[in-house]
C-alpha positions as CSV (number, residue, x, y, z in Angstrom):
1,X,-9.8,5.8,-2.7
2,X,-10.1,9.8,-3.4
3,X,-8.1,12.0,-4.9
4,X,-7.9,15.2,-2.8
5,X,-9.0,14.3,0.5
6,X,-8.6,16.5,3.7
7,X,-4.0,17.3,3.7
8,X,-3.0,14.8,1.4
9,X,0.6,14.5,1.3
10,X,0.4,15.6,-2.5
11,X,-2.3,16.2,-5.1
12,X,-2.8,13.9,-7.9
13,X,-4.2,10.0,-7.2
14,X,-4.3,8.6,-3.3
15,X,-5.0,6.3,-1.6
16,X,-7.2,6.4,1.6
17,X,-8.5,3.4,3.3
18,X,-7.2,1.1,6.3
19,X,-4.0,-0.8,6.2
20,X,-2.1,-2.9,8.9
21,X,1.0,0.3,9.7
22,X,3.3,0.2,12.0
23,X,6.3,3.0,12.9
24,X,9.4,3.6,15.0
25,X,11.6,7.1,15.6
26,X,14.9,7.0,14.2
27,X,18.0,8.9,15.4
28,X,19.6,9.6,11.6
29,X,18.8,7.9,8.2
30,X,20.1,4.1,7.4
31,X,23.8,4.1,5.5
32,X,23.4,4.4,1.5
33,X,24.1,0.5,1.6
34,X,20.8,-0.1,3.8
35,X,18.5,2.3,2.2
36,X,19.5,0.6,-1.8
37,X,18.6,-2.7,-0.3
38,X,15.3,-1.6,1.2
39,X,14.3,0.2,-2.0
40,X,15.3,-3.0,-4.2
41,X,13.3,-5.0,-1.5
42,X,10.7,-2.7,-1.7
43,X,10.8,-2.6,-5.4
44,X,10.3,-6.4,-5.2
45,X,7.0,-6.0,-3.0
46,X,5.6,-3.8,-5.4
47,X,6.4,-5.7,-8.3
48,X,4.8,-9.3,-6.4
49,X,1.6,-7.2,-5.3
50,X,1.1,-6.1,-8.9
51,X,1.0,-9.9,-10.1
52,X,-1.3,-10.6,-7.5
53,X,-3.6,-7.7,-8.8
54,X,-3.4,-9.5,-12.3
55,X,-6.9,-11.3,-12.9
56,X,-7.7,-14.0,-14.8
57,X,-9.8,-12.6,-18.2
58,X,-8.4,-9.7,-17.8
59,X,-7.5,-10.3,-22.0
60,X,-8.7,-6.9,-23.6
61,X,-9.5,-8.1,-27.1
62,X,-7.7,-11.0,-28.0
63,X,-10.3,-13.6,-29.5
64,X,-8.1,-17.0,-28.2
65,X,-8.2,-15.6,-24.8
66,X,-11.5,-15.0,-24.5
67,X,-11.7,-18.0,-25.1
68,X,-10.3,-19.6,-22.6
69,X,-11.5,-16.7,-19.8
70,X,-13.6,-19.3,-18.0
71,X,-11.3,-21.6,-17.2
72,X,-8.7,-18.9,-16.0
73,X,-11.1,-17.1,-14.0
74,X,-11.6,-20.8,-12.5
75,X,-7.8,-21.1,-12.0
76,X,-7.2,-17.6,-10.4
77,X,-10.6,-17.9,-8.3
78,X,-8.1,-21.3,-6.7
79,X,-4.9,-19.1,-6.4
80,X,-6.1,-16.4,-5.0
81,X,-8.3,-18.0,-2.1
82,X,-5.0,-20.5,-1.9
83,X,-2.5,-17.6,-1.2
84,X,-5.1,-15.5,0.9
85,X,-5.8,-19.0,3.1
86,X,-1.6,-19.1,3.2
87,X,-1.3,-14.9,3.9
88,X,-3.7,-15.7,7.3
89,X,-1.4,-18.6,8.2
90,X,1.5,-16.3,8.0
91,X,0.0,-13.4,9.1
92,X,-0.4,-15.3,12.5
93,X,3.1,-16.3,12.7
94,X,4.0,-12.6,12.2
95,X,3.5,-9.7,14.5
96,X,1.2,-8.0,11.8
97,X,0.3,-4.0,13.4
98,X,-3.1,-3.1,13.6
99,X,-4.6,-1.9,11.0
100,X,-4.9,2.4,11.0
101,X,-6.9,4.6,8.8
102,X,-4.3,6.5,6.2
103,X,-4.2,8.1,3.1
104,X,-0.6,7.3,1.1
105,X,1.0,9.2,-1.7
106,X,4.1,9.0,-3.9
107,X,5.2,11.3,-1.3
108,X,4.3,10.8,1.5
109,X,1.6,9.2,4.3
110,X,-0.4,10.5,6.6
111,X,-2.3,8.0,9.4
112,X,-5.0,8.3,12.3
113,X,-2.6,6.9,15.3
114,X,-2.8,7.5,19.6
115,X,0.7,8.8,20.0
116,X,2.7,11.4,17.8
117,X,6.6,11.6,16.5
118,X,7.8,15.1,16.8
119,X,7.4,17.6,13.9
120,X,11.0,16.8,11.9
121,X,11.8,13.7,13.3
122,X,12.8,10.6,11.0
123,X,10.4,7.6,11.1
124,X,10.7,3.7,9.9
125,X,7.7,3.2,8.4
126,X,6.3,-0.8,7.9
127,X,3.3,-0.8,5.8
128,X,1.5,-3.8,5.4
129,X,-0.1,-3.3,1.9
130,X,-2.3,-6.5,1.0
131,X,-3.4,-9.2,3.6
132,X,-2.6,-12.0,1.6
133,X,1.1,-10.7,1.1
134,X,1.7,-10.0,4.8
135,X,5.3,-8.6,3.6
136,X,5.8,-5.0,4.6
137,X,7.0,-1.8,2.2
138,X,9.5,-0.2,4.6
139,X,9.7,3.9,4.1
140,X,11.7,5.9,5.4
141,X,9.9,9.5,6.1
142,X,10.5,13.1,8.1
143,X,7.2,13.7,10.0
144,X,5.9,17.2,8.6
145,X,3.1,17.5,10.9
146,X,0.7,16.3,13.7
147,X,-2.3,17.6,14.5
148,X,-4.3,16.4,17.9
149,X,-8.2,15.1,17.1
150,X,-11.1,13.3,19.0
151,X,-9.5,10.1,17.4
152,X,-5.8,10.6,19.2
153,X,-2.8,12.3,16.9
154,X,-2.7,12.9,12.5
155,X,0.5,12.9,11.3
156,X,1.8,14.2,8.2
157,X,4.7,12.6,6.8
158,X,6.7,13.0,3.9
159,X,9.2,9.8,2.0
160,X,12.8,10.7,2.6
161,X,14.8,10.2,-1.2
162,X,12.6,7.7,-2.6
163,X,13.9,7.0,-6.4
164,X,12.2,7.8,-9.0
165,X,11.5,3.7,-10.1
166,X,10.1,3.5,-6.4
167,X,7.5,6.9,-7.4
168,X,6.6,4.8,-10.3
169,X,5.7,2.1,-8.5
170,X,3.8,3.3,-6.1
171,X,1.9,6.1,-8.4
172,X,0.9,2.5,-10.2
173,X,0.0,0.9,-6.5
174,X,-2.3,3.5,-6.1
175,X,-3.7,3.9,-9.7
176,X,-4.5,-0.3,-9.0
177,X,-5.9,0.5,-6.2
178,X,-8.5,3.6,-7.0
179,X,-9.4,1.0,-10.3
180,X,-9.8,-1.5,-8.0
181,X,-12.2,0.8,-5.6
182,X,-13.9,2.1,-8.9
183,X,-15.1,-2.0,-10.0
184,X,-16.2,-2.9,-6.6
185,X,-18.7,0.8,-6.7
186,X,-19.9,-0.5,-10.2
187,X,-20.4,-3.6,-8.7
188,X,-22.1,-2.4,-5.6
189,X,-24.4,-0.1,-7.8
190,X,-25.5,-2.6,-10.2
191,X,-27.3,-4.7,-7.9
């Protein structure tokens, strides 16, 4: 996680780290019909990936829940190595991309890939967003640039009419995610 990392697709909060991706070229936009659907399904994602993120002791100060923070950290210790065991079975059922180095944004992505859209073209974008989930948040985005490296293409991208709930919940993805980077540096110092 950083927060202005080399053409980020907007200041603010990022996210940069590896995540399974995978993209297609699309002649015009989805109808109004498709695209409500895929933000309410994508709405959904969010919302499921952020009760995932909820642990066990996570309380603040309330004195009964304290409490009882041993046996819940028990209890979602179980659930969560239960769904991750179920998120590999599924994720080897599904055609899951590989994973690519990228750095997201409210709006937009930009990823490390071997081929390049064209500057301007419309992409489907499939982002696989935790490993125990294996469900995808499918953007729709207008490449904005690609630049040729030692590592193949960068491309630039930016969301095409996201709503404003969708912003939100992906400005709170990636909040989760920097916190989540910050605890596992603590960690990582304190030994």
């Amino acid at each position: 996680m950083t927060v202005n990392p080399a053409n980020p697709p907007s200041g603010g909060l990022v996210f940069t780290g590896r995540r399974p991706l995978a993209w297609r070229e699309l002649p015009a936009l989805p109808d109004a019909i498709e695209l409500q659907e895929l933000e309410r399904a994508n709405l959904n994602h969010l919302h499921t990936l952020f009760a995932l993120d909820i642990h066990a002791g996570d309380s603040g100060d309330d004195p009964t829940a304290l409490a009882n923070a041993s046996e819940l950290k028990r209890l979602d210790f179980k659930v969560g190595l239960l769904l991750e065991l179920v998120g590999q079975l599924y994720a080897r059922q599904q055609d899951i991309p590989p994973e690519r180095t990228l750095t997201l944004s409210v709006s937009g992505l930009n990823w490390q890939d071997d081929l390049a859209p064209p500057v301007g073209g419309l992409l489907r974008i499939e982002l696989f967003c935790n490993p125990s989930y294996p469900r995808p948040l499918i953007c729709h985005a207008q490449t904005v640039e690609t630049d040729r490296n030692a590592g193949g293409w960068r491309i630039q991208t930016r969301f095409r009419q996201p709503s404003e709930a969708l912003e939100e919940a992906l400005e709170r993805y990636i909040f989760l995610q920097h916190r989540r980077a910050v605890a596992h540096s603590r960690r990582g110092s304190a030994r």
